[in-house]
N, C-alpha and C positions, 0 to 999 in steps of 0.2 A: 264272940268276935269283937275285936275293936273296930271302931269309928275309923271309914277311911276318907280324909281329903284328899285332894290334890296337892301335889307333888312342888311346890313353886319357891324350891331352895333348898329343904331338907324333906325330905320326902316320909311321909307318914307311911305305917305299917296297917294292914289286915291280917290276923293269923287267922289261920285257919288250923283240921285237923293236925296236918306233918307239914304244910305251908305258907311261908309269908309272901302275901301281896301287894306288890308296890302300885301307885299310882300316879302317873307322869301326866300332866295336862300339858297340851301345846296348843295351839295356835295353827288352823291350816288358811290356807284360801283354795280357791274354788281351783283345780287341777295338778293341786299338790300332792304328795303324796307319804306314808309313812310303809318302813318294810320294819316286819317283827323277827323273828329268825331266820332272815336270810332267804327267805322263800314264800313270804306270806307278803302282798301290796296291797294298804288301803287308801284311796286317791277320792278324794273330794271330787265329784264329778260334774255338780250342781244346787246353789243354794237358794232359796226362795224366801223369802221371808223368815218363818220360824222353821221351815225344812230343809233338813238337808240331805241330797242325796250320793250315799258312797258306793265305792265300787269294790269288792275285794276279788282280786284275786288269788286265788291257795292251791296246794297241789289236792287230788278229790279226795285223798284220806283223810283230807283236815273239815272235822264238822264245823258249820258255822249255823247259829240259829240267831233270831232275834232273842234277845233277854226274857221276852214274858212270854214266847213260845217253849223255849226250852224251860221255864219255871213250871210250866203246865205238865211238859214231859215227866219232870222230874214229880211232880205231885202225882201224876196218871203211877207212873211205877211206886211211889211209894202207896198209892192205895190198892196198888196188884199184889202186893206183900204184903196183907196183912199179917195181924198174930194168928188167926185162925188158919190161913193159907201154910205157914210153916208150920203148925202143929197137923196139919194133914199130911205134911211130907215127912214129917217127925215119925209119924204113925205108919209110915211106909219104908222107914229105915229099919 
C-alpha cells in the first residue's frame, strides 16, 4: 500500500486490494458536525485538552468500531483460520 497523507489541495491515494482511499482532513470545532453518505453524522460533541469527544450517529447496519478494536478482531479471525484449520476442512470435503 502507499503512504497516505492528508488531503490539503490535491489529495493523496491509499490502494488497496480493488480500492482507492482518499483522505480529506478538516478542521471541526466543538458541535459541528460532518455527514458521510447521506445518513451517517459525526458531530464534535466535546473537546478537552488532547481529547476529543465525538458522537456518530449511523443507521444499526452500519458497524462502527474503534481502529485498535477492530485491528484485534481482524487478528482474532485471522488466527481462527489458520493453515491447519482449512486443511481439516480440506479433509472433510
Amino acid at each position: 500500500m502507499k503512504s497516505l497523507k492528508a488531503a490539503t489541495g490535491s489529495p493523496d491515494v491509499k490502494s488497496g486490494a480493488d480500492t482507492e482511499v482518499y483522505m480529506l482532513a478538516l478542521t471541526r470545532k466543538k458541535d459541528e458536525a460532518l455527514i458521510l453518505n447521506n445518513n451517517i453524522e459525526i458531530r464534535i460533541l466535546d473537546i478537552r485538552g488532547d481529547q476529543i469527544k465525538i458522537g456518530i450517529e449511523a443507521p444499526r447496519e452500519v458497524s462502527i468500531y474503534r481502529k485498535e478494536i477492530y485491528q484485534q478482531i481482524q487478528e482474532v479471525n485471522k488466527e481462527s483460520m489458520s493453515t491447519s484449520d482449512v486443511d481439516a476442512l480440506n479433509k472433510l470435503i
